[in-house]
N, CA, C and O atoms as a GROMACS GRO file, in nm:
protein
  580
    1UNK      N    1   9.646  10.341   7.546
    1UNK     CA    2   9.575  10.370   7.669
    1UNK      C    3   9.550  10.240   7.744
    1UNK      O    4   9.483  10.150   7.693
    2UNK      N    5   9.605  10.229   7.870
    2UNK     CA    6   9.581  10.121   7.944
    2UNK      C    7   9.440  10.108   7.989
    2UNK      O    8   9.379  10.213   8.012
    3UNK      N    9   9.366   9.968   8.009
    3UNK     CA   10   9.232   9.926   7.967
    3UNK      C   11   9.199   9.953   8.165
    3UNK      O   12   9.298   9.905   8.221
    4UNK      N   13   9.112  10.003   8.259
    4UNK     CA   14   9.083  10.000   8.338
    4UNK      C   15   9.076   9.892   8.418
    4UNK      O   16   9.016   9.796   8.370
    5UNK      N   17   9.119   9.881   8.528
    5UNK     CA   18   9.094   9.756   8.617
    5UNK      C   19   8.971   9.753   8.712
    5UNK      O   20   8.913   9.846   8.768
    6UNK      N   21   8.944   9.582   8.712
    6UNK     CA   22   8.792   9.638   8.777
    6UNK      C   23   8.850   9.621   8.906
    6UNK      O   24   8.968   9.609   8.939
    7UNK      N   25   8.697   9.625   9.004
    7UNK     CA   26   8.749   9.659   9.122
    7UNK      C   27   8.702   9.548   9.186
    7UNK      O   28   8.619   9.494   9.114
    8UNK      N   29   8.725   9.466   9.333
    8UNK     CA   30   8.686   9.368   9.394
    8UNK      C   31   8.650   9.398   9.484
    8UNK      O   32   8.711   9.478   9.555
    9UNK      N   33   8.541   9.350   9.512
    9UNK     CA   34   8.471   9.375   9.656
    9UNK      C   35   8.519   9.250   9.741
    9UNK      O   36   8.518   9.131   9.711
   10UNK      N   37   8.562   9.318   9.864
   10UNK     CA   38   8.605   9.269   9.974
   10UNK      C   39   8.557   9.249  10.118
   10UNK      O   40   8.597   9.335  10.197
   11UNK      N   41   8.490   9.166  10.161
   11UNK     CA   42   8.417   9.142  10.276
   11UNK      C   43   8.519   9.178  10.427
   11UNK      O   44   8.600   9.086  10.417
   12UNK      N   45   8.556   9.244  10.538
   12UNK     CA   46   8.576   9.237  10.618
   12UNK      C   47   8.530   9.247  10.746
   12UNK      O   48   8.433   9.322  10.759
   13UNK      N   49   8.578   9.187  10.857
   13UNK     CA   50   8.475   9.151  10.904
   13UNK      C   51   8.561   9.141  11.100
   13UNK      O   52   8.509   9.080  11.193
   14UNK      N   53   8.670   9.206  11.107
   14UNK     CA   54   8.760   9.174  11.188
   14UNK      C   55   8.840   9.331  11.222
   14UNK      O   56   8.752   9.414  11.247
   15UNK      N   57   8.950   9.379  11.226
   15UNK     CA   58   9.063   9.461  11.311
   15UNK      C   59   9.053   9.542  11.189
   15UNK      O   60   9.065   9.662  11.216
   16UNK      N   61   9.031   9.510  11.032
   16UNK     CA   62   8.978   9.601  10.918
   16UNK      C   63   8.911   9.684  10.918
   16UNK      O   64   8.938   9.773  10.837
   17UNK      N   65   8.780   9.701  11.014
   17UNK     CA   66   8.719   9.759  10.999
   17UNK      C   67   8.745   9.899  11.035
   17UNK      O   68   8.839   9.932  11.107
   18UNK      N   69   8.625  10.016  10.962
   18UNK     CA   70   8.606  10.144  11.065
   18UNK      C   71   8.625  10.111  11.151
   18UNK      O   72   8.543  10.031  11.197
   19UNK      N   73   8.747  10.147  11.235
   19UNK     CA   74   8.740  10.239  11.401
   19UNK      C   75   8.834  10.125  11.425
   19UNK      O   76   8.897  10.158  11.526
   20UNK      N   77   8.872  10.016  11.386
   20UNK     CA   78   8.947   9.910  11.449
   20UNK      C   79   9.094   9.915  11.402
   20UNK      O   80   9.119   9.938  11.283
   21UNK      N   81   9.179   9.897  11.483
   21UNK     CA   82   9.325   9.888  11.470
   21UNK      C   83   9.417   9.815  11.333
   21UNK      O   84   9.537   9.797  11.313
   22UNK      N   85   9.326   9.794  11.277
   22UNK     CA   86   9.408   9.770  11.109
   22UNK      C   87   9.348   9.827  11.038
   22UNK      O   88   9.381   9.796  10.923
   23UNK      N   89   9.230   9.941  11.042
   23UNK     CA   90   9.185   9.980  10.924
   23UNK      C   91   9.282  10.065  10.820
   23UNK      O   92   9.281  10.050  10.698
   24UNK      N   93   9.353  10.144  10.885
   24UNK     CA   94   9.433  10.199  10.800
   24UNK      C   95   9.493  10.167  10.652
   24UNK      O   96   9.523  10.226  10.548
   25UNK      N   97   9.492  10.008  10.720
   25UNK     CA   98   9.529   9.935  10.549
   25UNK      C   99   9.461   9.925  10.447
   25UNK      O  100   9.493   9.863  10.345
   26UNK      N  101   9.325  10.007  10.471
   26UNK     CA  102   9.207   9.995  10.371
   26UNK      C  103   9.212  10.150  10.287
   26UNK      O  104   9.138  10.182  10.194
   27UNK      N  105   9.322  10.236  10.348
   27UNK     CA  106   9.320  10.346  10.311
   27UNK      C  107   9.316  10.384  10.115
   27UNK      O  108   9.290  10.486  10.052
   28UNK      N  109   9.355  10.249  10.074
   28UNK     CA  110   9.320  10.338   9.926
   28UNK      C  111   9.203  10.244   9.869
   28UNK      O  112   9.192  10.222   9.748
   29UNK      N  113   9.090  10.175   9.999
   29UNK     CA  114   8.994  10.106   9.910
   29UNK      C  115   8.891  10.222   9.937
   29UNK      O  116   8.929  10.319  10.002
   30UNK      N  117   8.755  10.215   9.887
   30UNK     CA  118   8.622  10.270   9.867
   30UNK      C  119   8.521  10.201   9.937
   30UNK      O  120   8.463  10.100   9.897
   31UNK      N  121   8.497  10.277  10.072
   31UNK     CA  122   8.367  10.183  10.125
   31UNK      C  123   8.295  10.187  10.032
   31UNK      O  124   8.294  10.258   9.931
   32UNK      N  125   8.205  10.075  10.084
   32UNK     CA  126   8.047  10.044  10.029
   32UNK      C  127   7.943   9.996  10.098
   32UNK      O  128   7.835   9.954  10.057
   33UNK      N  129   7.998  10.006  10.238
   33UNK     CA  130   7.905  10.010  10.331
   33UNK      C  131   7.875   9.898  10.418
   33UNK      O  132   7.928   9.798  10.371
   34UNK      N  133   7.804   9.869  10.543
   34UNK     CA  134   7.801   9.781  10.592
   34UNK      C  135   7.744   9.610  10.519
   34UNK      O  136   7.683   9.625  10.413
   35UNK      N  137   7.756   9.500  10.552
   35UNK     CA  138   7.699   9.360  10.498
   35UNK      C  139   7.693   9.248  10.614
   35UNK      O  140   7.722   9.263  10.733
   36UNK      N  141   7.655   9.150  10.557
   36UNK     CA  142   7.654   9.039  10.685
   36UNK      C  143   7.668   8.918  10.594
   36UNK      O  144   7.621   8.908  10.481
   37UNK      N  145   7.723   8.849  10.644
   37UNK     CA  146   7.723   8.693  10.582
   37UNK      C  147   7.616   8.630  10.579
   37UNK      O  148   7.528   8.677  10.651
   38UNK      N  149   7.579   8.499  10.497
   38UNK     CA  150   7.499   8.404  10.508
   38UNK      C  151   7.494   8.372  10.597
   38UNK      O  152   7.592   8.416  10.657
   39UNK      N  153   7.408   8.290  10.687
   39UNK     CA  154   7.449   8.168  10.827
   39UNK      C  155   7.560   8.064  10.805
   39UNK      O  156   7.559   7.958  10.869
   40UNK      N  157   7.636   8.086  10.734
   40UNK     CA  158   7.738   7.978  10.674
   40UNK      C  159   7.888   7.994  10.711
   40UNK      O  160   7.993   7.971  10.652
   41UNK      N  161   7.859   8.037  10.819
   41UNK     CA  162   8.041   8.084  10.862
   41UNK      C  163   8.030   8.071  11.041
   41UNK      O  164   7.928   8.038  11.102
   42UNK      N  165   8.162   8.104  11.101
   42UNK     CA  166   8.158   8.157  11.255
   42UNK      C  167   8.302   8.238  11.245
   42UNK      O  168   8.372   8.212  11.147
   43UNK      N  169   8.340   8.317  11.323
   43UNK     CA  170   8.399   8.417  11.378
   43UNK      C  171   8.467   8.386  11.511
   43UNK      O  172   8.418   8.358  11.620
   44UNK      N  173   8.625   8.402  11.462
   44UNK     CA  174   8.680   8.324  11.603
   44UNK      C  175   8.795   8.496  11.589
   44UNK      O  176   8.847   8.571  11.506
   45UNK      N  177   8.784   8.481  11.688
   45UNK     CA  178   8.910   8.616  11.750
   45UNK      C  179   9.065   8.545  11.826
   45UNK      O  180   9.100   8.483  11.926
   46UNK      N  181   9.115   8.597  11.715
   46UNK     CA  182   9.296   8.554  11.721
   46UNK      C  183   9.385   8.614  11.780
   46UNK      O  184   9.506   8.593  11.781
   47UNK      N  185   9.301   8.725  11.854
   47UNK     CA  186   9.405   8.792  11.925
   47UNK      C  187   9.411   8.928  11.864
   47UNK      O  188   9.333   9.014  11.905
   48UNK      N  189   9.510   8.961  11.755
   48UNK     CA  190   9.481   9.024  11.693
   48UNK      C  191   9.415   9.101  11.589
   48UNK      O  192   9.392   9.222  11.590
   49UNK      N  193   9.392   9.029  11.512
   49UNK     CA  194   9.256   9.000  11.418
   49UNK      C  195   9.146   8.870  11.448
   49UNK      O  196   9.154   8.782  11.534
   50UNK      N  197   9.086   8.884  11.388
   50UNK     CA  198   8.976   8.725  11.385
   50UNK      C  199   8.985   8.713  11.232
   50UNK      O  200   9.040   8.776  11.141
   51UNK      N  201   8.887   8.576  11.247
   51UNK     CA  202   8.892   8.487  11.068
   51UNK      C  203   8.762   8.456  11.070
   51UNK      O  204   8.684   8.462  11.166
   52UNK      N  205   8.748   8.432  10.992
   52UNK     CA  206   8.616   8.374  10.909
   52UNK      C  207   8.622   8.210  10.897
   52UNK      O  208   8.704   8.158  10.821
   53UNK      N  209   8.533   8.132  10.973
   53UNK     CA  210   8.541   7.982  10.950
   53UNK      C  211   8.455   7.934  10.853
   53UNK      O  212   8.348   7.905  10.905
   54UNK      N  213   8.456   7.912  10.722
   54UNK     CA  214   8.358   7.831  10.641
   54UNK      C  215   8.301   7.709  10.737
   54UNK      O  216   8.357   7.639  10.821
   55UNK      N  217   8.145   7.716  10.680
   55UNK     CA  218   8.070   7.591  10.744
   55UNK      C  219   8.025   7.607  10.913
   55UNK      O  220   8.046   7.521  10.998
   56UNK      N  221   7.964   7.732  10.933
   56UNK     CA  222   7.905   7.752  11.037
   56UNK      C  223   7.797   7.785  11.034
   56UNK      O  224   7.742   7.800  10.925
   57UNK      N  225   7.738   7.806  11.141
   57UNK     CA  226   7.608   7.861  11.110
   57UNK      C  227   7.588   7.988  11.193
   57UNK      O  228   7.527   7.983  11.301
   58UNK      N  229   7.634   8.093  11.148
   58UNK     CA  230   7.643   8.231  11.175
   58UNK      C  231   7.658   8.327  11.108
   58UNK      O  232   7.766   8.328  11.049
   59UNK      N  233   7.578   8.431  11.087
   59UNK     CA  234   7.581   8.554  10.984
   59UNK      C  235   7.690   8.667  11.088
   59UNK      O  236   7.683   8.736  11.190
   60UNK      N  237   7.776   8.633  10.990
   60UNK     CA  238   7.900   8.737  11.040
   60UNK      C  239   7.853   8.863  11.019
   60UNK      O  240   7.792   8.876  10.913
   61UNK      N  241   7.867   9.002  11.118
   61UNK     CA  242   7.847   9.109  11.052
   61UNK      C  243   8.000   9.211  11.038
   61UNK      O  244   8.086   9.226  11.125
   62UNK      N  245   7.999   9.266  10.908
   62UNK     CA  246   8.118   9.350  10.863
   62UNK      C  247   8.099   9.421  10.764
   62UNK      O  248   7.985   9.451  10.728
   63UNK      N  249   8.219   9.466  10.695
   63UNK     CA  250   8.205   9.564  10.595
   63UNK      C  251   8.265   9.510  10.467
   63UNK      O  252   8.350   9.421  10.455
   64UNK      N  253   8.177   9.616  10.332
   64UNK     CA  254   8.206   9.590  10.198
   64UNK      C  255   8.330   9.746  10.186
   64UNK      O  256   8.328   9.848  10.254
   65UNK      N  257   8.424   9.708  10.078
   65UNK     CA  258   8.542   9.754  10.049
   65UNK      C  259   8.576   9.712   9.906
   65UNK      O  260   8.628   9.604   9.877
   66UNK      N  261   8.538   9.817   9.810
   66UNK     CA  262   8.646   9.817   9.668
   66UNK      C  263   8.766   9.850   9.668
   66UNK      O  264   8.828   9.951   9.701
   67UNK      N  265   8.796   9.740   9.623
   67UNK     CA  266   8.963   9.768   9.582
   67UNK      C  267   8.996   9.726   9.437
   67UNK      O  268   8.940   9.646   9.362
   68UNK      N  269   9.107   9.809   9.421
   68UNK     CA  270   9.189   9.717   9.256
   68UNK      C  271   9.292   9.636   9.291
   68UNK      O  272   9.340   9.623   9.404
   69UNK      N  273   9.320   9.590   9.203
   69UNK     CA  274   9.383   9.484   9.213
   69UNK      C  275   9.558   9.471   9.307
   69UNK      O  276   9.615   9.370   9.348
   70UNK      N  277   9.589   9.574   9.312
   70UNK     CA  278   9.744   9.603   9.336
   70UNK      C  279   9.690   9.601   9.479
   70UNK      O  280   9.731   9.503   9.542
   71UNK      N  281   9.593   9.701   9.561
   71UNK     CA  282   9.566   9.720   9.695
   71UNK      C  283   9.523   9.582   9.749
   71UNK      O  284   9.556   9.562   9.866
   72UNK      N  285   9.447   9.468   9.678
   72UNK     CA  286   9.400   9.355   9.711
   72UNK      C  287   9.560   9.275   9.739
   72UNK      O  288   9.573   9.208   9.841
   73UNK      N  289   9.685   9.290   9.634
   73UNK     CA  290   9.765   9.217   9.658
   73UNK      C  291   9.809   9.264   9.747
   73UNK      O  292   9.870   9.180   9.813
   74UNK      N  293   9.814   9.404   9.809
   74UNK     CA  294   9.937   9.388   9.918
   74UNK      C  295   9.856   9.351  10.054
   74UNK      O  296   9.919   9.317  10.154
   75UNK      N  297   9.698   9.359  10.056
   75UNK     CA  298   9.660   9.296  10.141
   75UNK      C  299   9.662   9.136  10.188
   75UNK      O  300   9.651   9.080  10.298
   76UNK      N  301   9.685   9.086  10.044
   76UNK     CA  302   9.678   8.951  10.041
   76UNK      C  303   9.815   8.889  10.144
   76UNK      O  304   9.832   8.794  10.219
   77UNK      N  305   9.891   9.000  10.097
   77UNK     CA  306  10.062   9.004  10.195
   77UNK      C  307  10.019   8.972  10.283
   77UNK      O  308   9.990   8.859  10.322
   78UNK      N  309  10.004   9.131  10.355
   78UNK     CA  310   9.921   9.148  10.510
   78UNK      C  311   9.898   9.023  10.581
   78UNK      O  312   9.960   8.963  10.669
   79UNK      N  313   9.789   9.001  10.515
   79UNK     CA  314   9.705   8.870  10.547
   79UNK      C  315   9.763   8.768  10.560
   79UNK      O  316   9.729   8.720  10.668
   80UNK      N  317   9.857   8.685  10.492
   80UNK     CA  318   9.946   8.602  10.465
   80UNK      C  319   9.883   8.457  10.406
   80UNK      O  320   9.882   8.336  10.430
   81UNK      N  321   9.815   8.589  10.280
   81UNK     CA  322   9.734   8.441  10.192
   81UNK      C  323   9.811   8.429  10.119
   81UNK      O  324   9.869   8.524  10.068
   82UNK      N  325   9.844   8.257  10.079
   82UNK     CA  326   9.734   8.191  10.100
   82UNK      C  327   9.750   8.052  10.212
   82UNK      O  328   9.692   7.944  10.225
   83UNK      N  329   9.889   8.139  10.296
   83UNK     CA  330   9.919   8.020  10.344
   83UNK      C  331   9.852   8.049  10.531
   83UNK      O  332   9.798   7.956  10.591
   84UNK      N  333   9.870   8.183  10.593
   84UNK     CA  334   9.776   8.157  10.752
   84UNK      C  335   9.596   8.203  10.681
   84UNK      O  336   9.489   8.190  10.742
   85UNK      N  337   9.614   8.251  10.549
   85UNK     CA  338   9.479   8.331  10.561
   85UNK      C  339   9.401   8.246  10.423
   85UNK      O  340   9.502   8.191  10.379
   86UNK      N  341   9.343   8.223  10.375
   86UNK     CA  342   9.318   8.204  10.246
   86UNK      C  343   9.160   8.278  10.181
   86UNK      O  344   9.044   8.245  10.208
   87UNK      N  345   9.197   8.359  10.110
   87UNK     CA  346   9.087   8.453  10.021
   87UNK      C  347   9.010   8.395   9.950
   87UNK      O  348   9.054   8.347   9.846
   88UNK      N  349   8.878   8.381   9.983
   88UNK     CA  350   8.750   8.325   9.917
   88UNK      C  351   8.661   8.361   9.867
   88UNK      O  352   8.672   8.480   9.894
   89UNK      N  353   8.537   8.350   9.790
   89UNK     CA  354   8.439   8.377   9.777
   89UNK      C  355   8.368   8.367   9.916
   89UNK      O  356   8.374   8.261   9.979
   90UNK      N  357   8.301   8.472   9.962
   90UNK     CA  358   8.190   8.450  10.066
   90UNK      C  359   8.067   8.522  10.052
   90UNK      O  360   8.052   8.644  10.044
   91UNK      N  361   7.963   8.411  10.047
   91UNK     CA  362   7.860   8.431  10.067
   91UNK      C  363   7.766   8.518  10.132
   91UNK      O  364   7.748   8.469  10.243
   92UNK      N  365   7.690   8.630  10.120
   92UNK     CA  366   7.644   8.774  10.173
   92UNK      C  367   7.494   8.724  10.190
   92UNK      O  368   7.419   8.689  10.099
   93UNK      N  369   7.462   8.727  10.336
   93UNK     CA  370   7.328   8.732  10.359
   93UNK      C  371   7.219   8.783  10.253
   93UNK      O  372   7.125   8.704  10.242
   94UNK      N  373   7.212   8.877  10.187
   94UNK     CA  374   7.177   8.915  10.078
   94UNK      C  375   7.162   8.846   9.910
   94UNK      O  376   7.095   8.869   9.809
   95UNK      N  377   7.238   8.777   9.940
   95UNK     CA  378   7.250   8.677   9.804
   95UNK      C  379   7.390   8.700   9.728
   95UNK      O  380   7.448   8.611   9.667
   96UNK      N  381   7.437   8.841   9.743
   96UNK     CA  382   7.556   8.858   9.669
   96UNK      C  383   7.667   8.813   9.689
   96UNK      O  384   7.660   8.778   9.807
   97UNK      N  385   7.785   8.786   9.648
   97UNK     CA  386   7.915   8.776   9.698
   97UNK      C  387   7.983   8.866   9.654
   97UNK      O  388   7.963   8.946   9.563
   98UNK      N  389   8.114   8.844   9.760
   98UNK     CA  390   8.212   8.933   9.778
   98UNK      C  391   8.330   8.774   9.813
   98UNK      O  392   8.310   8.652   9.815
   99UNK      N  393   8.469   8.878   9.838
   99UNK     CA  394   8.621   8.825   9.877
   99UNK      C  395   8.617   8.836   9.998
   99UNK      O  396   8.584   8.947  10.039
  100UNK      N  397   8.642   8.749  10.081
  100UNK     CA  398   8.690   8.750  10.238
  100UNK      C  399   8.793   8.651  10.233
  100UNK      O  400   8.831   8.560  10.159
  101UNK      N  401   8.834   8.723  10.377
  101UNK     CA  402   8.960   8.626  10.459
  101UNK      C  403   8.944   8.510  10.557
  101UNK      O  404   8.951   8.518  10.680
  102UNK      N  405   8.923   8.409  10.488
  102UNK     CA  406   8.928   8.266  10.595
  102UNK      C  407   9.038   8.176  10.618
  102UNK      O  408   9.135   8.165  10.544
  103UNK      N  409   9.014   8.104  10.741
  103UNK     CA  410   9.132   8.007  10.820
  103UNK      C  411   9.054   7.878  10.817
  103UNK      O  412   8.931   7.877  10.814
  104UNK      N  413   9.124   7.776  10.820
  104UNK     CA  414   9.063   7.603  10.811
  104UNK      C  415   9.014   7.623  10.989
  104UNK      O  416   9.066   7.685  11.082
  105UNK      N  417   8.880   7.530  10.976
  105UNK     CA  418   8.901   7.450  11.116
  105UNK      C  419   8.984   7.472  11.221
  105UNK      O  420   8.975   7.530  11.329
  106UNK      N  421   9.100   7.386  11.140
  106UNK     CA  422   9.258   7.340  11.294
  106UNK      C  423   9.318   7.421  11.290
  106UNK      O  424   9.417   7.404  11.360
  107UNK      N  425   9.316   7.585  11.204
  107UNK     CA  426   9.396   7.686  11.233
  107UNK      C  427   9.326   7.743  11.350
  107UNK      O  428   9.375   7.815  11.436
  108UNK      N  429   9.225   7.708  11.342
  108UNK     CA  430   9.131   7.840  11.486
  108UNK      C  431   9.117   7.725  11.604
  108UNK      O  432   9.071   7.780  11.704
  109UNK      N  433   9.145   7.566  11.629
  109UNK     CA  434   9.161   7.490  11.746
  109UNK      C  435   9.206   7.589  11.885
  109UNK      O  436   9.304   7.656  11.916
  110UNK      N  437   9.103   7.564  11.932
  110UNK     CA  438   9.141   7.644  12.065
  110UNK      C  439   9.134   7.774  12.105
  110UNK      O  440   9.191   7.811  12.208
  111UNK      N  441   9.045   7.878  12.006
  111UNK     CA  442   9.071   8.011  11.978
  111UNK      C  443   8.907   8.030  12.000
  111UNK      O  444   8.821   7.949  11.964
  112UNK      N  445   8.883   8.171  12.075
  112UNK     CA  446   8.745   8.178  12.097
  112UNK      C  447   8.633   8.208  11.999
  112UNK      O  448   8.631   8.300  11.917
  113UNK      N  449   8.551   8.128  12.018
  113UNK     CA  450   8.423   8.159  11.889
  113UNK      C  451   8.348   8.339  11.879
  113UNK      O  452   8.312   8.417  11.967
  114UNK      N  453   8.350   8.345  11.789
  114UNK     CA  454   8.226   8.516  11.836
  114UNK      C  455   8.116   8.449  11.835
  114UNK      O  456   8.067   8.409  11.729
  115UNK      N  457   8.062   8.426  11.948
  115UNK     CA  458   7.921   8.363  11.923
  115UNK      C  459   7.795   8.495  11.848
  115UNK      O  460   7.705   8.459  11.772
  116UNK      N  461   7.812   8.610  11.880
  116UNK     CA  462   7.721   8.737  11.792
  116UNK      C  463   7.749   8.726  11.646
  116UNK      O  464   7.663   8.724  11.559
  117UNK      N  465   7.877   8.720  11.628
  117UNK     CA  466   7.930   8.720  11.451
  117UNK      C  467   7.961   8.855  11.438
  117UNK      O  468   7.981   8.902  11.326
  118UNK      N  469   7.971   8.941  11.566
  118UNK     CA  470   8.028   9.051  11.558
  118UNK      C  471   8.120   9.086  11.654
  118UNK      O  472   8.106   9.096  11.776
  119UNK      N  473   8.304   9.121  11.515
  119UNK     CA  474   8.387   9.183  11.590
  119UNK      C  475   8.364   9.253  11.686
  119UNK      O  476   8.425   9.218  11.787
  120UNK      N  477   8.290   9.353  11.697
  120UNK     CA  478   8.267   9.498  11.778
  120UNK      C  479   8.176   9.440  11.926
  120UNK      O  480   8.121   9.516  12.006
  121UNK      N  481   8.178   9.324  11.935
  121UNK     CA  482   8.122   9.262  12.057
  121UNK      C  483   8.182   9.158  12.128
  121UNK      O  484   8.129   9.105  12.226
  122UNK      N  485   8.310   9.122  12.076
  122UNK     CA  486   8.364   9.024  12.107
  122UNK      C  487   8.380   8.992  12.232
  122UNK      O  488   8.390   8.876  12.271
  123UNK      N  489   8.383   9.074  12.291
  123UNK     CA  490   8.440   9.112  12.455
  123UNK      C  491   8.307   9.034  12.534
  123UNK      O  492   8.335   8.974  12.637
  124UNK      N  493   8.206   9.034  12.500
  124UNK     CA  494   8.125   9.017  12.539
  124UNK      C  495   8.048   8.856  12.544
  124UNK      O  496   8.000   8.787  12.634
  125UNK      N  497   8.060   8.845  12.434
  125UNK     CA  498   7.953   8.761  12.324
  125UNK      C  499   8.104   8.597  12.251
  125UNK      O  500   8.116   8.534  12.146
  126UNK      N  501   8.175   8.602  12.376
  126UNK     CA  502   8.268   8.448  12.339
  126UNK      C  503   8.256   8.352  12.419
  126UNK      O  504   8.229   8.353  12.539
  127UNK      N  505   8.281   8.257  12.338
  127UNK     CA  506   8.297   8.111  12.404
  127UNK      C  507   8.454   8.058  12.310
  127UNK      O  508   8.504   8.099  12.205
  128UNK      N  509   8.502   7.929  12.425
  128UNK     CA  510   8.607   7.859  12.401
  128UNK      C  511   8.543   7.697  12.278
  128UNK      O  512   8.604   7.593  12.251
  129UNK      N  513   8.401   7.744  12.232
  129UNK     CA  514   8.344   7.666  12.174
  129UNK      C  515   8.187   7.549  12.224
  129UNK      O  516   8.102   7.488  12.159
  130UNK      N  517   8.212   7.562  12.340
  130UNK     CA  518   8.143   7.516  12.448
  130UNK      C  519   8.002   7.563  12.428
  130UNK      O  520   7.917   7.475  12.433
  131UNK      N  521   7.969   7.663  12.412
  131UNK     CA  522   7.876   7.728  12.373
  131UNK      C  523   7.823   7.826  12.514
  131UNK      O  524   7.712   7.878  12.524
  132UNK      N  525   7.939   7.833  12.619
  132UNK     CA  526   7.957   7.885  12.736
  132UNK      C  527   7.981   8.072  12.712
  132UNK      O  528   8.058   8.108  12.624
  133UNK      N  529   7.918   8.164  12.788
  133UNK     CA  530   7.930   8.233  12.781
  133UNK      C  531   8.081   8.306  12.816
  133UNK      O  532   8.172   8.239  12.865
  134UNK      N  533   8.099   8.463  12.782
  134UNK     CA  534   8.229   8.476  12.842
  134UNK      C  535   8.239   8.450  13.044
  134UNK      O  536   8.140   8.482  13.110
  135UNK      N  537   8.297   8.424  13.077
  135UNK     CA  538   8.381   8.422  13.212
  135UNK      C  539   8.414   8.550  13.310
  135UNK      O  540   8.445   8.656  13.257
  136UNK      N  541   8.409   8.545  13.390
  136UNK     CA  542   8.451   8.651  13.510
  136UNK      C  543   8.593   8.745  13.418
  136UNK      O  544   8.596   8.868  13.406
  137UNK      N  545   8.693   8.655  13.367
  137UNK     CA  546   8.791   8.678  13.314
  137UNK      C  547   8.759   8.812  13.233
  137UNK      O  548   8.802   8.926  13.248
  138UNK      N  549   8.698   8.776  13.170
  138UNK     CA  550   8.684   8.776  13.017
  138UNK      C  551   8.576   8.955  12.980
  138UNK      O  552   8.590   9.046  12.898
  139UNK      N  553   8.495   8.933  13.071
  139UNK     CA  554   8.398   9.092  13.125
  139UNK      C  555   8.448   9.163  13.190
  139UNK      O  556   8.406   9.278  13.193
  140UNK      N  557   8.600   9.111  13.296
  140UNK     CA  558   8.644   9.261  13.363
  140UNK      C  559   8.748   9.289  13.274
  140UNK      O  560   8.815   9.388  13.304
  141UNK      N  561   8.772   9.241  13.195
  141UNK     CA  562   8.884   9.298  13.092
  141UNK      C  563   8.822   9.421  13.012
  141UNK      O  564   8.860   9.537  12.995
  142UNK      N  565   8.686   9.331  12.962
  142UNK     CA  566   8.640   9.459  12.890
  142UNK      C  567   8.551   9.532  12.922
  142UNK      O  568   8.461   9.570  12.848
  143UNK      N  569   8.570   9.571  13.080
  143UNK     CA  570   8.513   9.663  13.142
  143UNK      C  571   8.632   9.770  13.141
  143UNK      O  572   8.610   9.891  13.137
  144UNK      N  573   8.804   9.692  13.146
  144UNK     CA  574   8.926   9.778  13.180
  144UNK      C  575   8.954   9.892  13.052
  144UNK      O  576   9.018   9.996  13.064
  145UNK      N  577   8.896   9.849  12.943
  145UNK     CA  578   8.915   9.897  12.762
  145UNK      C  579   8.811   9.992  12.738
  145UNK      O  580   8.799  10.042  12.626
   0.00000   0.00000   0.00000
């Protein structure tokens, strides 16, 4: 009898989530419900997904996700850890940890901050780092969505 595999909890926090355009790939994990990061991160939006920056000071908000081990690897694919994405321990406002998906620094150069720490506001709530709010640009877009 093969010995059970445990399961990993997975922090996401980006296009993963409920209701967002990659969740689908979560289809054989097990929510566990909403979480938030420590103040120890920031949230930059890539366009298509966003990342997780170690060494900020922002409580990301996202979701917890069990998975086994086979669903974690083909996400790890997805993702393209460990070379655009790299899978970490991250720190949970709460004290606990979980696995998330982070990018260095000079991968996110030039890419807008989430100043909220939440995907689901992005539209709103960015800067180019400046600490400048979004732009004329940037609000009639997501008035158009």
């Amino acid at each position: 009898m093969a010995a059970p595999t445990r399961e990993i909890v997975l922090f996401v926090c980006d296009s993963l989530m409920q209701g967002e355009e990659q969740h689908a790939r979560l289809a054989a994990a097990r929510p566990l419900g909403p979480a938030t990061t420590a103040p120890a991160y920031d949230l930059v939006d890539l366009g298509t997904t966003g990342a997780l920056i170690p060494g900020g000071m922002v409580s990301v908000v996202g979701e917890l996700y069990g998975l086994e081990p086979a669903a974690l690897a083909a996400l790890d694919v997805f993702r393209g850890h460990p070379v655009l994405n790299q899978r970490v321990t991250i720190r949970l406002a709460d004290g606990r940890e979980a696995q998330g998906y982070t990018v260095l620094p000079e991968q996110s150069a030039g890419r807008r901050r989430v100043l909220a720490g939440d995907w689901r506001k992005r539209r709103g709530a960015t800067s180019l780092g400046g600490g400048r709010g979004a732009g004329p640009l940037v609000r009639w877009a997501g008035r158009r969505s």
